[in-house]
N, CA, C and O atoms as a Maestro MAE file, in Angstrom:
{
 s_m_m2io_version
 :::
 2.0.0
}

f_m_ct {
 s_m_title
 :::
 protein
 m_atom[236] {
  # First column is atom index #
  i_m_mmod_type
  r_m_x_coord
  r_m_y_coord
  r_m_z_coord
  i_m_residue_number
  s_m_chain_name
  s_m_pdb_residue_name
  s_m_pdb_atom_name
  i_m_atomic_number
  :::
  1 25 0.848 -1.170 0.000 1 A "UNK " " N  " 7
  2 3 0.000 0.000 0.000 1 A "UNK " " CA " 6
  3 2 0.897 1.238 0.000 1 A "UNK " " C  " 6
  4 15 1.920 1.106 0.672 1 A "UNK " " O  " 8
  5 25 0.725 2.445 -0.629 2 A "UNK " " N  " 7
  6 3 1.817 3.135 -0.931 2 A "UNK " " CA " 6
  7 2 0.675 4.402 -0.280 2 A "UNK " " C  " 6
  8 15 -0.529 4.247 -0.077 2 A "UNK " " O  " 8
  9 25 1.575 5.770 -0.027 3 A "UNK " " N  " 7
  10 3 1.408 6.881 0.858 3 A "UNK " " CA " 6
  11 2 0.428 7.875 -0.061 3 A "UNK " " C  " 6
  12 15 0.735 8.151 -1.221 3 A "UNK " " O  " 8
  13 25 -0.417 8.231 0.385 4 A "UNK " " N  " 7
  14 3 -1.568 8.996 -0.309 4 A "UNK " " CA " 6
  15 2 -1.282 9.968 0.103 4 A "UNK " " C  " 6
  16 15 -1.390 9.929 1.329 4 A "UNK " " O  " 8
  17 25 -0.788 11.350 -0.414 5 A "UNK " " N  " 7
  18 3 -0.820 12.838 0.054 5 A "UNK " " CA " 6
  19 2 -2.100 13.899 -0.827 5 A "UNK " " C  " 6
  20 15 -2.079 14.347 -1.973 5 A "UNK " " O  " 8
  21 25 -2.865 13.999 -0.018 6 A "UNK " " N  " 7
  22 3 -3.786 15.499 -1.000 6 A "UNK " " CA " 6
  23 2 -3.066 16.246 -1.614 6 A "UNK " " C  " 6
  24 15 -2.038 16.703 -1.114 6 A "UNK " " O  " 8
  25 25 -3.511 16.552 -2.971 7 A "UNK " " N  " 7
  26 3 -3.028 17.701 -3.482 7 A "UNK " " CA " 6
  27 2 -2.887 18.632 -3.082 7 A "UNK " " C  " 6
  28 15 -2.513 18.407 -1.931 7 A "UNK " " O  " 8
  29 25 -2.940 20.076 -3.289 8 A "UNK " " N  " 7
  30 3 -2.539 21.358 -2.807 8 A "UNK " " CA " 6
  31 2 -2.843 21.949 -3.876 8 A "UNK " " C  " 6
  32 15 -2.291 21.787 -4.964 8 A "UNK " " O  " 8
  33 25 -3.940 22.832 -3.574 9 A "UNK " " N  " 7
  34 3 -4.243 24.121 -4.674 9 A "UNK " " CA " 6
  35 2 -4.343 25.276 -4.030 9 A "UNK " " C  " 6
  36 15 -4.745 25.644 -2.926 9 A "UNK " " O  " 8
  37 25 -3.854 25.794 -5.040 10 A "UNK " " N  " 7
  38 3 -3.800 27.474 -4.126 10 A "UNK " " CA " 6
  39 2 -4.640 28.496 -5.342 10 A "UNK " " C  " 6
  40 15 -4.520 28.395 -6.563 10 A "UNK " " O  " 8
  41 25 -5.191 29.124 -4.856 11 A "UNK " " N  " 7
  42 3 -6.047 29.935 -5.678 11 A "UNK " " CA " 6
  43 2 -5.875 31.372 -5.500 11 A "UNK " " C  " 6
  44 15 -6.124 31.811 -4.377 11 A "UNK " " O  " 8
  45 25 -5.457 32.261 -6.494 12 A "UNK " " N  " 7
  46 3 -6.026 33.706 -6.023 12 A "UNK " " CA " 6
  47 2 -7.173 34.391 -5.845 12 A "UNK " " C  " 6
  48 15 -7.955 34.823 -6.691 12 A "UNK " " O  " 8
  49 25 -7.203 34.452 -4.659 13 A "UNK " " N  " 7
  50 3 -8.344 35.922 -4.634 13 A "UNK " " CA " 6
  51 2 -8.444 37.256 -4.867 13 A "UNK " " C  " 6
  52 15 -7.455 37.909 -5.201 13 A "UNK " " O  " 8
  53 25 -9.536 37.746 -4.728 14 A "UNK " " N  " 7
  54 3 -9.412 39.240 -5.483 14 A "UNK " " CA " 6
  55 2 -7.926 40.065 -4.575 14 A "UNK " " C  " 6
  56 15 -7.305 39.748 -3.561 14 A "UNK " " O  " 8
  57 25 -7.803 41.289 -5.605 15 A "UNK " " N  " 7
  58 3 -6.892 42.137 -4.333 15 A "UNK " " CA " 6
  59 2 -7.227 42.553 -3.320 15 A "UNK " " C  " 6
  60 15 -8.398 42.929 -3.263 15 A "UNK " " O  " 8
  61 25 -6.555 42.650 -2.343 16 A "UNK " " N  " 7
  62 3 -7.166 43.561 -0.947 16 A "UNK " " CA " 6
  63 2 -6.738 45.090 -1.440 16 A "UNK " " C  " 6
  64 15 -5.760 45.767 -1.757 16 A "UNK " " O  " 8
  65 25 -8.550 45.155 -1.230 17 A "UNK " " N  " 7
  66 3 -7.963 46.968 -0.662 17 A "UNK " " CA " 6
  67 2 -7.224 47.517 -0.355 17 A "UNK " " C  " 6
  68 15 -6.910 46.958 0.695 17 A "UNK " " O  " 8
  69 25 -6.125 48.911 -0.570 18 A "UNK " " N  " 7
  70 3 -5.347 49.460 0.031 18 A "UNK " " CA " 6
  71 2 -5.769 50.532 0.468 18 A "UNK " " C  " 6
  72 15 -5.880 51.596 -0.141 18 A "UNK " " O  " 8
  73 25 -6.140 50.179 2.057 19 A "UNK " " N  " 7
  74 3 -6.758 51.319 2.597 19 A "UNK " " CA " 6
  75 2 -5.888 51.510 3.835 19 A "UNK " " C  " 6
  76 15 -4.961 50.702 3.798 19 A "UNK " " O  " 8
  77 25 -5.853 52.229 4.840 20 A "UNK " " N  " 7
  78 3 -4.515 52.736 6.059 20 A "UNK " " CA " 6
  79 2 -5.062 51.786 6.864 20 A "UNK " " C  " 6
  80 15 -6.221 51.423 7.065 20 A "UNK " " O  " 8
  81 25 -3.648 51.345 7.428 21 A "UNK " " N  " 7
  82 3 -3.811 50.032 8.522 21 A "UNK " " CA " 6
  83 2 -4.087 50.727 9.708 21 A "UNK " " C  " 6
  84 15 -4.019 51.954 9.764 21 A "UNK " " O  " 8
  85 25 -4.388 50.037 10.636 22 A "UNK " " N  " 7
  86 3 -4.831 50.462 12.037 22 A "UNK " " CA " 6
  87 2 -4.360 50.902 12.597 22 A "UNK " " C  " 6
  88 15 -3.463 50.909 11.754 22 A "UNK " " O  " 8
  89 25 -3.702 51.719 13.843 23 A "UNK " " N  " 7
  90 3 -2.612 51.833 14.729 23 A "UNK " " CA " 6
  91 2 -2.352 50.588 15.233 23 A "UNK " " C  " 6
  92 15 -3.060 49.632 15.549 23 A "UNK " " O  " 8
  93 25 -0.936 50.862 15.237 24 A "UNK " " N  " 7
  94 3 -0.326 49.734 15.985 24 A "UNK " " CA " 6
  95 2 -1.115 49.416 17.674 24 A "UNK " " C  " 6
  96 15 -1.305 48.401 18.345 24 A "UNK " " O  " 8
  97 25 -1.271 50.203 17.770 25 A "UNK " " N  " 7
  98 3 -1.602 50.302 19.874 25 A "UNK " " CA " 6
  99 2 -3.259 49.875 19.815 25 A "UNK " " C  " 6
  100 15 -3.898 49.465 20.784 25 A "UNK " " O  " 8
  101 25 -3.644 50.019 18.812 26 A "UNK " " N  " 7
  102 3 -5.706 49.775 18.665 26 A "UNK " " CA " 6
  103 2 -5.052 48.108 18.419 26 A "UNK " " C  " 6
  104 15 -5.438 47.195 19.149 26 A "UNK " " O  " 8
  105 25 -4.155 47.902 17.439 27 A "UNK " " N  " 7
  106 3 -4.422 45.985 17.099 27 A "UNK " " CA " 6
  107 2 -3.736 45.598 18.653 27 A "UNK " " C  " 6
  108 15 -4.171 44.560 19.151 27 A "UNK " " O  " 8
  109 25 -3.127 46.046 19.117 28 A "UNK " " N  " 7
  110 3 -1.931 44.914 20.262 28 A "UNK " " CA " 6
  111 2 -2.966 45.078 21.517 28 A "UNK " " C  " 6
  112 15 -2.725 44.385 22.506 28 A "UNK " " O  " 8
  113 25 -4.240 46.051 21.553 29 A "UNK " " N  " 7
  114 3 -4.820 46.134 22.912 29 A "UNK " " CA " 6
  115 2 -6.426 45.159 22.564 29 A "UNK " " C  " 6
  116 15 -7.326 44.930 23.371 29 A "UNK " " O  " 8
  117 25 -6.344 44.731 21.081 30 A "UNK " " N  " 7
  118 3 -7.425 43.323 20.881 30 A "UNK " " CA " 6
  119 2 -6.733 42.532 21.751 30 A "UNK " " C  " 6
  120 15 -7.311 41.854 22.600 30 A "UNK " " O  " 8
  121 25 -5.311 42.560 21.591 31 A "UNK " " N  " 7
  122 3 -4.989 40.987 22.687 31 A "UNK " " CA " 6
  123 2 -5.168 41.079 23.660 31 A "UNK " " C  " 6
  124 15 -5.079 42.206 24.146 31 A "UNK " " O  " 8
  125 25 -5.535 39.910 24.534 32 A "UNK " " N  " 7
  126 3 -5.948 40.143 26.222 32 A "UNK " " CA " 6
  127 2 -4.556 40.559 26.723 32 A "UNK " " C  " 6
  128 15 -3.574 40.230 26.058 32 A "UNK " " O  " 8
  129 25 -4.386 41.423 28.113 33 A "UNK " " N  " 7
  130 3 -3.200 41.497 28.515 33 A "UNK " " CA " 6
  131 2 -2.433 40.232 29.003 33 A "UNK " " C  " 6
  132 15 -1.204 40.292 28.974 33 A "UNK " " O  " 8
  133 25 -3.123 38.922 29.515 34 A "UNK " " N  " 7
  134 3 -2.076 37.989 29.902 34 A "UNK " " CA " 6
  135 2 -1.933 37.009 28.861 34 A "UNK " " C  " 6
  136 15 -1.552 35.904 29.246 34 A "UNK " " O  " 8
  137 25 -2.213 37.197 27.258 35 A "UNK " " N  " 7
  138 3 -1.814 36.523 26.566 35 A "UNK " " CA " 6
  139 2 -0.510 37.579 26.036 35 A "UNK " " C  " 6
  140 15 0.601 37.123 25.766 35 A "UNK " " O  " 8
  141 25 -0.801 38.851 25.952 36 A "UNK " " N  " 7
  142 3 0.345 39.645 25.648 36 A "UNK " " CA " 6
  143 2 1.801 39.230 26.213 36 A "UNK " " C  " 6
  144 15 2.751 38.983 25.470 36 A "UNK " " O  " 8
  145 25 1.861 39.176 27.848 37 A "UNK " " N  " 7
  146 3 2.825 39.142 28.549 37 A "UNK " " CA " 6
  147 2 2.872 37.643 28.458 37 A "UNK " " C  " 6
  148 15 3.952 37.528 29.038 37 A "UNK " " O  " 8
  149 25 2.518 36.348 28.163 38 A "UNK " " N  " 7
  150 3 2.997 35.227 28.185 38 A "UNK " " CA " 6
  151 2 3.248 35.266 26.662 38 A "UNK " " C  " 6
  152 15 3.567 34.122 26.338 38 A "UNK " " O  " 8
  153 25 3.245 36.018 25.664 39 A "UNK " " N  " 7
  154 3 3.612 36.258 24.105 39 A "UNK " " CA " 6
  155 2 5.103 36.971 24.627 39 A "UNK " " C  " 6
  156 15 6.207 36.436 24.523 39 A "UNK " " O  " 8
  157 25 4.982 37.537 24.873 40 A "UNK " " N  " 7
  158 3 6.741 38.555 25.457 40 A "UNK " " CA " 6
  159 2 7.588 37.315 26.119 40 A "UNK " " C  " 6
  160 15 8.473 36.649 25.581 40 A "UNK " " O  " 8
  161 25 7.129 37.217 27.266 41 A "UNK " " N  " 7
  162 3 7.722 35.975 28.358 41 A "UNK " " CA " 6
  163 2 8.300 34.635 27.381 41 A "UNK " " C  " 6
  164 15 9.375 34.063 27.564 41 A "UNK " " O  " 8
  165 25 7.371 34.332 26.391 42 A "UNK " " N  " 7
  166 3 7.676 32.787 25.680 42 A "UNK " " CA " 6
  167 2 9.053 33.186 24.753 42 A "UNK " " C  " 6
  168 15 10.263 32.990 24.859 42 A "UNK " " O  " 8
  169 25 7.934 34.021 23.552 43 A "UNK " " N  " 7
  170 3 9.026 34.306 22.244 43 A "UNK " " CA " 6
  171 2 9.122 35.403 22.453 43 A "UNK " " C  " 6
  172 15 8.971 36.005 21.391 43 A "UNK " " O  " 8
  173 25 9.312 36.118 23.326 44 A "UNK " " N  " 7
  174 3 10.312 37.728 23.600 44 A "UNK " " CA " 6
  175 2 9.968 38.742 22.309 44 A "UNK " " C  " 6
  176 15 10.667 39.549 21.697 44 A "UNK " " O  " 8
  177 25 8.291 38.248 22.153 45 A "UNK " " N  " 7
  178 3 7.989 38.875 20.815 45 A "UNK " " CA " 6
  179 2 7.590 41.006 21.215 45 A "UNK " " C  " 6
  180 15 8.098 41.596 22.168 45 A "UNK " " O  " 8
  181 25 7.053 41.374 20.646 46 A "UNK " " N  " 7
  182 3 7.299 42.877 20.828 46 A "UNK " " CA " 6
  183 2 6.786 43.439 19.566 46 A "UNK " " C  " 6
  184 15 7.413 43.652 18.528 46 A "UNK " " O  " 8
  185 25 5.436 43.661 19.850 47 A "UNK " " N  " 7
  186 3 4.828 44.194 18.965 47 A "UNK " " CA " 6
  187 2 5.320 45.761 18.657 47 A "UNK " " C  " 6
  188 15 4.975 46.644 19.443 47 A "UNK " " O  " 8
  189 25 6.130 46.075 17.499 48 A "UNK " " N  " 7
  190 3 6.598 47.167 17.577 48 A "UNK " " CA " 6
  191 2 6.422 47.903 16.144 48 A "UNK " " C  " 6
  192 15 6.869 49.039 15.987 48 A "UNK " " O  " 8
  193 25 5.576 47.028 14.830 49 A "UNK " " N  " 7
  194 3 5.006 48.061 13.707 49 A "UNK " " CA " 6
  195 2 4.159 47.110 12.991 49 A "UNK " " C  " 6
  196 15 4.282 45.886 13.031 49 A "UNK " " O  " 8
  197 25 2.987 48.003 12.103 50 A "UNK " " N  " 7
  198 3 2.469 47.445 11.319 50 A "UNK " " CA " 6
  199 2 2.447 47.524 9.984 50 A "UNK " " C  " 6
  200 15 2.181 48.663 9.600 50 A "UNK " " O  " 8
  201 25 2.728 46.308 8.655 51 A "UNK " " N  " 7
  202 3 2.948 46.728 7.534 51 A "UNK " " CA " 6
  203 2 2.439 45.343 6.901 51 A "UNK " " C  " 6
  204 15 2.528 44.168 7.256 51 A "UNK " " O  " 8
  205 25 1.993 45.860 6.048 52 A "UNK " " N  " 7
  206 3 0.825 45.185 5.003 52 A "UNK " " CA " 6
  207 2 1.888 44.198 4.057 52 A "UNK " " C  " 6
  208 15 2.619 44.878 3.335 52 A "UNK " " O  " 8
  209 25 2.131 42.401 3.923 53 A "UNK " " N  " 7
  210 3 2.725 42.001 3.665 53 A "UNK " " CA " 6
  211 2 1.635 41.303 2.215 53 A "UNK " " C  " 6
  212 15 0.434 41.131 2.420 53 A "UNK " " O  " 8
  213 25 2.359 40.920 0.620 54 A "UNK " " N  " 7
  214 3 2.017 40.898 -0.301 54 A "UNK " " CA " 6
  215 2 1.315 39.300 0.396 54 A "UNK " " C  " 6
  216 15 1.479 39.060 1.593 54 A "UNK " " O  " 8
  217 25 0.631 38.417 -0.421 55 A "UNK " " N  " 7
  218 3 -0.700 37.171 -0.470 55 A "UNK " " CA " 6
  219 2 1.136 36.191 -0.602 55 A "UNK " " C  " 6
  220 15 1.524 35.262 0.106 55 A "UNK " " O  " 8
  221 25 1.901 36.908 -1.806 56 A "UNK " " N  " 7
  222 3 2.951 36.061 -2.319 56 A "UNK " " CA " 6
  223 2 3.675 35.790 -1.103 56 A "UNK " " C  " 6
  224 15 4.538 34.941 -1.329 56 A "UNK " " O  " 8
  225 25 3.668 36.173 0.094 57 A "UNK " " N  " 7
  226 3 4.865 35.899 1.291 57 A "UNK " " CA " 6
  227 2 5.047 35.029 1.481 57 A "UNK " " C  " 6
  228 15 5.969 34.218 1.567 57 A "UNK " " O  " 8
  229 25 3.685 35.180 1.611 58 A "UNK " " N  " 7
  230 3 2.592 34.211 2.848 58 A "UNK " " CA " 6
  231 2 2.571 32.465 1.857 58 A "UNK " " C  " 6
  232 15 1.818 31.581 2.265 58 A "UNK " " O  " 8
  233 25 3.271 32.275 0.888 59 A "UNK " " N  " 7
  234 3 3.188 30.823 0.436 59 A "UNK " " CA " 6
  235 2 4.342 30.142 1.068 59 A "UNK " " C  " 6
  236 15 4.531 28.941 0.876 59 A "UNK " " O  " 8
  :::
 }
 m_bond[235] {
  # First column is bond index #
  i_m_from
  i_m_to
  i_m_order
  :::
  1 1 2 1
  2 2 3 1
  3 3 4 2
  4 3 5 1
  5 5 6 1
  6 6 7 1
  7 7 8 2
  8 7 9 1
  9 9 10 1
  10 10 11 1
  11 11 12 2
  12 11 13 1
  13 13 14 1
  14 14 15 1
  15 15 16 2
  16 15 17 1
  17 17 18 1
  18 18 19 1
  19 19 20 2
  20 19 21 1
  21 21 22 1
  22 22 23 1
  23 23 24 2
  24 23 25 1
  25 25 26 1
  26 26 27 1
  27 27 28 2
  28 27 29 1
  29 29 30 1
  30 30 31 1
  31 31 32 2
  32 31 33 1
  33 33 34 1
  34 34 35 1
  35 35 36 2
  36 35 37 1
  37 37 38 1
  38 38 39 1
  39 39 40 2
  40 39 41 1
  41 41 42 1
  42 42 43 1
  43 43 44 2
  44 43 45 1
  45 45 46 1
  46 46 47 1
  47 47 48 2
  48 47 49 1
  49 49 50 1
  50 50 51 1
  51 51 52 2
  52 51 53 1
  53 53 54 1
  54 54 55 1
  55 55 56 2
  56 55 57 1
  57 57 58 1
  58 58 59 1
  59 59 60 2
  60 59 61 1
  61 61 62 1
  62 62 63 1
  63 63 64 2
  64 63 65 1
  65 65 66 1
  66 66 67 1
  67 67 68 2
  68 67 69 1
  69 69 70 1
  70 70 71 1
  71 71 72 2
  72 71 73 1
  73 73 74 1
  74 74 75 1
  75 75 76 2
  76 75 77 1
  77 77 78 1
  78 78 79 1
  79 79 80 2
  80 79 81 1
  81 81 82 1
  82 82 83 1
  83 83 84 2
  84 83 85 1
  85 85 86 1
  86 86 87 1
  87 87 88 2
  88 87 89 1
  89 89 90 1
  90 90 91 1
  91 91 92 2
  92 91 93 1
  93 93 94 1
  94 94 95 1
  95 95 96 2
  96 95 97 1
  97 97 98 1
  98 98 99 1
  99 99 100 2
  100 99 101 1
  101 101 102 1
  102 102 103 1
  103 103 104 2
  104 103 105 1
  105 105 106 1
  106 106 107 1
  107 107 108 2
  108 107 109 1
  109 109 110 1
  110 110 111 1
  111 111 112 2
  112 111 113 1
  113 113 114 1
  114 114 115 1
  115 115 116 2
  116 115 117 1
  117 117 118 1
  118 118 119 1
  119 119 120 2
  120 119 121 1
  121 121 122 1
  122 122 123 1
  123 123 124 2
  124 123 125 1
  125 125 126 1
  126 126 127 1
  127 127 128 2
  128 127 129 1
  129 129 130 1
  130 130 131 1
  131 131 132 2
  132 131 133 1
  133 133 134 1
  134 134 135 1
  135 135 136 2
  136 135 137 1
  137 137 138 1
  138 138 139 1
  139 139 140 2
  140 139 141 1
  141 141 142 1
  142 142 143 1
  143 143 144 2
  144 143 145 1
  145 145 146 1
  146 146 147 1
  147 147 148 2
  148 147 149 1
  149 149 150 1
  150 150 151 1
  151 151 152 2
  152 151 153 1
  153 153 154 1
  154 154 155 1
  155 155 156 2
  156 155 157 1
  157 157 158 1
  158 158 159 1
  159 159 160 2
  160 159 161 1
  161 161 162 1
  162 162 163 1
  163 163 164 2
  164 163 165 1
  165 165 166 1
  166 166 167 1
  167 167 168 2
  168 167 169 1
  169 169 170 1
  170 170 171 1
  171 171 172 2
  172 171 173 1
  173 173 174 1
  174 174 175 1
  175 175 176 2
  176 175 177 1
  177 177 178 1
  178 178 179 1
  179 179 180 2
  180 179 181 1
  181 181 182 1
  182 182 183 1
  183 183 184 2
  184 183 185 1
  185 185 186 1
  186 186 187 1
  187 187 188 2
  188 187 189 1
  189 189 190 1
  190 190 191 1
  191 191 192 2
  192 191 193 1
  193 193 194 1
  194 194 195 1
  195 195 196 2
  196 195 197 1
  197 197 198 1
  198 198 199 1
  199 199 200 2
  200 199 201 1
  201 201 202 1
  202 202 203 1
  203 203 204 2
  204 203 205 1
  205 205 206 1
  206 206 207 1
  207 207 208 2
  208 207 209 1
  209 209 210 1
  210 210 211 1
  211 211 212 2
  212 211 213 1
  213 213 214 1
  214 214 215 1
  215 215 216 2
  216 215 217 1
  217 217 218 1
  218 218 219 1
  219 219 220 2
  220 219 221 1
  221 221 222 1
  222 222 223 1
  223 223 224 2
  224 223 225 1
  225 225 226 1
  226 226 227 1
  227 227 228 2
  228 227 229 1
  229 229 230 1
  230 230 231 1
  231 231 232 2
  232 231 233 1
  233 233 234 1
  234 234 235 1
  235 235 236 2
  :::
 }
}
């Protein structure tokens, strides 16, 4: 019996809008504060800008 893998399709969707991103301080205060500080504490992460990355990165 030999290994069955699903295909993989990737499709484009329309473009996104280019409209002004949020403040940085409005998206990082959606996160609860003790997921923030166990996000810092784990991966010493640090929310520090926001910038609109192309669909192509993200493959």
């Amino acid at each position: 019996m030999g290994i069955v893998t699903p295909t993989l399709e990737h499709t484009e969707g329309p473009e996104e809008p280019k409209t002004d991103l949020p403040p940085m301080e409005d998206l990082v205060k959606r996160i609860p504060a003790p997921a923030r500080e166990l996000m810092e504490e784990l991966f010493r992460a640090r929310f520090v800008t926001v910038k609109r990355m192309p669909k192509s990165a993200l493959k």
